[in-house]
DSSP file (Angstrom, degrees, kcal/mol; ACC not computed):
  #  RESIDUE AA STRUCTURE BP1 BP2  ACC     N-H-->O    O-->H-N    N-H-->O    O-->H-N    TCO  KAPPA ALPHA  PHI   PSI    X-CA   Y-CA   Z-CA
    1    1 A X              0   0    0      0, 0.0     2,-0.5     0, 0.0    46,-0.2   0.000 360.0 360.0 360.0 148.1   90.8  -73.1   42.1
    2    2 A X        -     0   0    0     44,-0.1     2,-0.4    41,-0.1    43,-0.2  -0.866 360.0-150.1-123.5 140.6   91.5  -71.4   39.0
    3    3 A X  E     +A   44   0A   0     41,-2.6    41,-1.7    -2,-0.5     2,-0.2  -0.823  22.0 160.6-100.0 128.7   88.7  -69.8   36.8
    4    4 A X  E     -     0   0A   0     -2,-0.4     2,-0.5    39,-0.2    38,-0.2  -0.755  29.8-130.3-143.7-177.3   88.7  -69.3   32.8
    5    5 A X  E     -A   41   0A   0     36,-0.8    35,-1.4    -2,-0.2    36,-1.1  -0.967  28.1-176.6-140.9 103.6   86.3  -68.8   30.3
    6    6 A X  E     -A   39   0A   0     -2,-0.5     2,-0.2    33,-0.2    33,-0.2  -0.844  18.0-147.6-134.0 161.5   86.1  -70.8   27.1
    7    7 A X  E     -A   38   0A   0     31,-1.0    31,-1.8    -2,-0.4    32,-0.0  -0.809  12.8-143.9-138.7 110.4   84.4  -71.1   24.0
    8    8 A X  E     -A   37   0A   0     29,-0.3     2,-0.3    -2,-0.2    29,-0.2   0.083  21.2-133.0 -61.2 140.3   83.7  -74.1   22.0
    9    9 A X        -     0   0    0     27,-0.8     2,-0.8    29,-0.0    -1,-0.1  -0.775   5.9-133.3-119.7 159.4   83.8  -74.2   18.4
   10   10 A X        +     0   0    0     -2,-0.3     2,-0.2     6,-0.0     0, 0.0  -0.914  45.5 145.4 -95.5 105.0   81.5  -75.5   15.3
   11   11 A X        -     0   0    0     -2,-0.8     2,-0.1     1,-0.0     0, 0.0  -0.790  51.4-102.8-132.3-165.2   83.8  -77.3   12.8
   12   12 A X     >  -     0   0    0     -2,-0.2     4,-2.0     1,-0.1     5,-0.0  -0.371  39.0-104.2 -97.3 170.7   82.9  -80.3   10.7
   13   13 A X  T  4 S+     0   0    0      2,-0.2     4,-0.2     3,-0.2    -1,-0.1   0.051 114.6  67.4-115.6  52.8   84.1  -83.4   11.8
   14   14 A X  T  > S+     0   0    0      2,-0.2     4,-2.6     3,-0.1    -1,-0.2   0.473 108.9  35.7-123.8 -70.5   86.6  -83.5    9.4
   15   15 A X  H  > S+     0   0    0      2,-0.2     4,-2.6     3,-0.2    -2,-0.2   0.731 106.9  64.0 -76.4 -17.7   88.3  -80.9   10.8
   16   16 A X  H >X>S+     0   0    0     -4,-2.0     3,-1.1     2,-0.1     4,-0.6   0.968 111.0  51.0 -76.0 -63.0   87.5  -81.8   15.0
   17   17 A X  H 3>5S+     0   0    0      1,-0.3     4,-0.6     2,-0.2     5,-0.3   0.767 106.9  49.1 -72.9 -19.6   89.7  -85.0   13.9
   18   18 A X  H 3X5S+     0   0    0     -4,-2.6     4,-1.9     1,-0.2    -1,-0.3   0.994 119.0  41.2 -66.9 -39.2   92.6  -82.9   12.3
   19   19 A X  H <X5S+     0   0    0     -4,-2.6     4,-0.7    -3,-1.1    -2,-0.2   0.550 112.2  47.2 -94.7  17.7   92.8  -80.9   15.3
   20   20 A X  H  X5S+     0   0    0     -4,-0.6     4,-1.0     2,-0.2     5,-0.3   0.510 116.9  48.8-116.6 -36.1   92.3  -83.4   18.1
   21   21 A X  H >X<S+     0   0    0     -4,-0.6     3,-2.6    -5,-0.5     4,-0.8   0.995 114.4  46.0 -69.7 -34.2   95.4  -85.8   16.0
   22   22 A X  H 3X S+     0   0    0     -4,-1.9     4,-1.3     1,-0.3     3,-0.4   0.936 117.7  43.6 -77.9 -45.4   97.5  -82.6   15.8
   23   23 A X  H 3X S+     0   0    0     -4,-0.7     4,-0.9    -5,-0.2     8,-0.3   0.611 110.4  55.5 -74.2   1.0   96.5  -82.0   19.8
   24   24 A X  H << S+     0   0    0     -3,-2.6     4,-0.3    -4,-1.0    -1,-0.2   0.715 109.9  47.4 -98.8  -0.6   97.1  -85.8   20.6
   25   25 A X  H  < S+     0   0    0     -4,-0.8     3,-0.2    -3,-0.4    -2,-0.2   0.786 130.5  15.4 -79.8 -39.9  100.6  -85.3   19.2
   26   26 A X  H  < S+     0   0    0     -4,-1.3    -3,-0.1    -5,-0.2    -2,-0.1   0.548 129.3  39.0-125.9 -10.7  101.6  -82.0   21.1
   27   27 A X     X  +     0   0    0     -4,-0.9     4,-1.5    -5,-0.2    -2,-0.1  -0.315  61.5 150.4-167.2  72.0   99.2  -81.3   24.0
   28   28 A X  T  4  +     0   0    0     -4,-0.3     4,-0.5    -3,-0.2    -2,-0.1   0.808  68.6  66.9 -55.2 -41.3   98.8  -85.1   25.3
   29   29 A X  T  4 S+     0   0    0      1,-0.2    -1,-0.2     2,-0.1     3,-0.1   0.925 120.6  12.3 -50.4 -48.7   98.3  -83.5   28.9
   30   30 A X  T >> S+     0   0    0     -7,-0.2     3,-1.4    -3,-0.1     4,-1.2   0.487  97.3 101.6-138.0 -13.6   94.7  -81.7   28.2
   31   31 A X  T 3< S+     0   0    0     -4,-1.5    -3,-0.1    -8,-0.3    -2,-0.1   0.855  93.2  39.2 -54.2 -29.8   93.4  -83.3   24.4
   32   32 A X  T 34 S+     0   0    0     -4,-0.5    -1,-0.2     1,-0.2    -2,-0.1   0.083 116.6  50.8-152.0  60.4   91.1  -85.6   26.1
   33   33 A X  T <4 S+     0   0    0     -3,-1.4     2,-0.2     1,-0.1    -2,-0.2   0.347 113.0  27.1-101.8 -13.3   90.0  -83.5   28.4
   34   34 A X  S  < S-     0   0    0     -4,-1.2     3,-0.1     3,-0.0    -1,-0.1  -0.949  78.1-137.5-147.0 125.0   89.0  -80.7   27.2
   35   35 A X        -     0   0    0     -2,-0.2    -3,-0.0     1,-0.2   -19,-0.0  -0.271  59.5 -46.0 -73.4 179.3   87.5  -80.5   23.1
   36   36 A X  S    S+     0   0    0    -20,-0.1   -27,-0.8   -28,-0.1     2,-0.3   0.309  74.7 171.5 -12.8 130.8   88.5  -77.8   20.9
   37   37 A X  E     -A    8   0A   0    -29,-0.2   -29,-0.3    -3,-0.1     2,-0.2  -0.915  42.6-133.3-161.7 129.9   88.4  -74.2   22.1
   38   38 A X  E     -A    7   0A   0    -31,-1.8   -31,-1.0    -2,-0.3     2,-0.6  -0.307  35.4-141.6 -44.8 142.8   88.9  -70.5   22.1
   39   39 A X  E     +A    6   0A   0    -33,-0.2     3,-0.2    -2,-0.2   -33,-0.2  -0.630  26.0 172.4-114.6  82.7   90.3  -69.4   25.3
   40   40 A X  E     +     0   0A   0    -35,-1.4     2,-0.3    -2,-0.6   -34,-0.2   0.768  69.7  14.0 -89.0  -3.6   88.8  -66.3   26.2
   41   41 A X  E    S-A    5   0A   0    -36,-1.1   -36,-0.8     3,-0.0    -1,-0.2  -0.869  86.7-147.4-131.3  92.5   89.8  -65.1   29.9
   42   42 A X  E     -     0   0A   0     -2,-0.3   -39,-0.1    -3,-0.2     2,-0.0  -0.251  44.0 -41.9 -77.5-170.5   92.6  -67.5   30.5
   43   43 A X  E     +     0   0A   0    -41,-0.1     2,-0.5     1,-0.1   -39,-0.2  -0.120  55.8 173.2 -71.3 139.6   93.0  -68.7   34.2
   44   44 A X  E     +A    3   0A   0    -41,-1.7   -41,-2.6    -3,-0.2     3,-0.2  -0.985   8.3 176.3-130.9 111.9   92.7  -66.6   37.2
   45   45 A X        +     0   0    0     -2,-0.5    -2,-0.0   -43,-0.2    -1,-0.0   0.242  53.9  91.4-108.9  25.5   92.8  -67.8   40.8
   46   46 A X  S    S+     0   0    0    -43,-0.1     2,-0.4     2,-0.1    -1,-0.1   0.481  78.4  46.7 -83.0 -16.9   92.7  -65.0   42.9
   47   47 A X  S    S-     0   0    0      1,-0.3     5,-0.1    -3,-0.2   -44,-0.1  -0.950  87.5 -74.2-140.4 167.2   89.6  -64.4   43.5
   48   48 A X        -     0   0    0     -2,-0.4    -1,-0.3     1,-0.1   -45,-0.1   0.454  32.0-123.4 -32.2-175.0   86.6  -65.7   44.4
   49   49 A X  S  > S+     0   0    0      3,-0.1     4,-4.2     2,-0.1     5,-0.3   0.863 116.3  49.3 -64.2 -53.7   83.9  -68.2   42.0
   50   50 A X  H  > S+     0   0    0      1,-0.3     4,-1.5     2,-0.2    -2,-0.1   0.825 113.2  44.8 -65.1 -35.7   81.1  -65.4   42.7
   51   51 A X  H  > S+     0   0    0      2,-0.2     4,-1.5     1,-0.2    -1,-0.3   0.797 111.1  51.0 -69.1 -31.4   83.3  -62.8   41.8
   52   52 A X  H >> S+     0   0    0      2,-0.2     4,-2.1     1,-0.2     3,-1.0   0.986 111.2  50.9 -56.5 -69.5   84.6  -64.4   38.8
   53   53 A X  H 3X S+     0   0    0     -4,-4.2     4,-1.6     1,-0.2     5,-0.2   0.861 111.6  43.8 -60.5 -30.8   81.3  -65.0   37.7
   54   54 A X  H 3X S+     0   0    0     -4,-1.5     4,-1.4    -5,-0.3    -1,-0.2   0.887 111.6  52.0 -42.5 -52.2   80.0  -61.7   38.1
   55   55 A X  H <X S+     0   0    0     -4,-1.5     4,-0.5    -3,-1.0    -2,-0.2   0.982 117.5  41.7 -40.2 -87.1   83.0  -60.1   36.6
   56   56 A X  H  X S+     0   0    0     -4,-2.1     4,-1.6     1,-0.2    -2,-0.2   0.577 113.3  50.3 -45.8 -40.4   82.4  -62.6   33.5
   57   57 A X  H  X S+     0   0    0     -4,-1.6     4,-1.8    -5,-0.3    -2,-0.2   0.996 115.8  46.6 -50.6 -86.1   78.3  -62.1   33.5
   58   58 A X  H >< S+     0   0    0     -4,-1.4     3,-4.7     1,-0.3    -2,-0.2   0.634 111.6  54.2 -35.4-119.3   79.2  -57.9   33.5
   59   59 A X  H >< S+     0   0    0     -4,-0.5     3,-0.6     1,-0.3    -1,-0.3   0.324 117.3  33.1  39.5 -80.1   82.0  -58.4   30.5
   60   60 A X  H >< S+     0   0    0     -4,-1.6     3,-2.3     1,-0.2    -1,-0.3   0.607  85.4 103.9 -95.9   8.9   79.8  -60.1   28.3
   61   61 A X  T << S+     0   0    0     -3,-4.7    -1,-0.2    -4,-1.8    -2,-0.1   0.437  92.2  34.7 -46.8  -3.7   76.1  -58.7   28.6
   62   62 A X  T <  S+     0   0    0     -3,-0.6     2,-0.4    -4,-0.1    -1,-0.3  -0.007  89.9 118.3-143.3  16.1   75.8  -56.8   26.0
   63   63 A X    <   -     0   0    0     -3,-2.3     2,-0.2     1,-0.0     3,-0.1  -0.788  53.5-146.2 -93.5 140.0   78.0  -59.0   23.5
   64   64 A X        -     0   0    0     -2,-0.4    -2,-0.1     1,-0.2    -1,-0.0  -0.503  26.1 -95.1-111.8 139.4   76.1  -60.1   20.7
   65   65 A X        -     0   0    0     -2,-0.2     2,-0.2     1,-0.0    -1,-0.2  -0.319  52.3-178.3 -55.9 171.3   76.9  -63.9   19.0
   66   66 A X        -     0   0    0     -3,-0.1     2,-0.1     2,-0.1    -3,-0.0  -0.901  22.6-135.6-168.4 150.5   79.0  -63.3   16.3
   67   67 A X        +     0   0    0     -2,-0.2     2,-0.2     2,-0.0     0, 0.0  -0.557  24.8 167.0 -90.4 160.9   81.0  -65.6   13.2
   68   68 A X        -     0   0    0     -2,-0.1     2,-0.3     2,-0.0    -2,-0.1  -0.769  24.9-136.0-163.4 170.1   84.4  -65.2   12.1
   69   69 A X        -     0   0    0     -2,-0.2     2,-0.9     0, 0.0    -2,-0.0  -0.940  10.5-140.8-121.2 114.9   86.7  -67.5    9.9
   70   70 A X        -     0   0    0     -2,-0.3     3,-0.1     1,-0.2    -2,-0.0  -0.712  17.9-177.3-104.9 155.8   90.1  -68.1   10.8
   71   71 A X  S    S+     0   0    0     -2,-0.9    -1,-0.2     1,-0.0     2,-0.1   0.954  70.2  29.9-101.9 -73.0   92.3  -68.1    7.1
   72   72 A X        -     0   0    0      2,-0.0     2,-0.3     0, 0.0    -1,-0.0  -0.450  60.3-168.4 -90.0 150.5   95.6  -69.1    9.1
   73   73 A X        -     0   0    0     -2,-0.1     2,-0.4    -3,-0.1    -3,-0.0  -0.970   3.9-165.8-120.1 159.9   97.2  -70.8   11.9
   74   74 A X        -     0   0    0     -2,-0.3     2,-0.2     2,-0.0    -2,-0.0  -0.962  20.6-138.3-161.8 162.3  100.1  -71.1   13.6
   75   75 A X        +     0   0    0     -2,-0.4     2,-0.4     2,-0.0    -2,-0.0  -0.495  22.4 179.6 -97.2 133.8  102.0  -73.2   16.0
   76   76 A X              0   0    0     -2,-0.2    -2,-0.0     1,-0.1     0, 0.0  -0.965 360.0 360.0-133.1 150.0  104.0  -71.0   18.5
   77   77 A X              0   0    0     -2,-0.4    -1,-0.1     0, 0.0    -2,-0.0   0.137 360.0 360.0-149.7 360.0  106.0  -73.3   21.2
């Protein structure tokens, strides 16, 4: 099984419907399954769950919430 790390975002829901038509258009496989997201550890299957989660617990234990705004996007294919 492969293990990743995501993070879910706060947008209005103005903006979850732009990006969920734009994803139904261009990543039919995974739009409605999984909502909007950062991807921060993408997938790894090499090692155990418990190790993963350990790993990933360590990582972030002393990371603090935090905002940021993103000004741009762009589509890379």
């Amino acid at each position: 099984m492969a293990y990743l790390v995501i993070a879910y975002t706060k947008i209005s829901e103005k903006d979850f419907n732009w990006i969920q038509e734009y994803r139904s258009k261009n990543d039919s496989r995974y739009f409605n399954v999984i909502k909007p997201h950062f991807t921060l550890v993408f997938a790894i299957s090499d090692i155990s769950e418990e190790e993963f989660l350990q790993e990933a617990r360590k990582q972030a234990e002393n990371i603090q919430q935090f905002d940021f705004e993103l000004k741009v996007a762009t589509i890379n294919q």
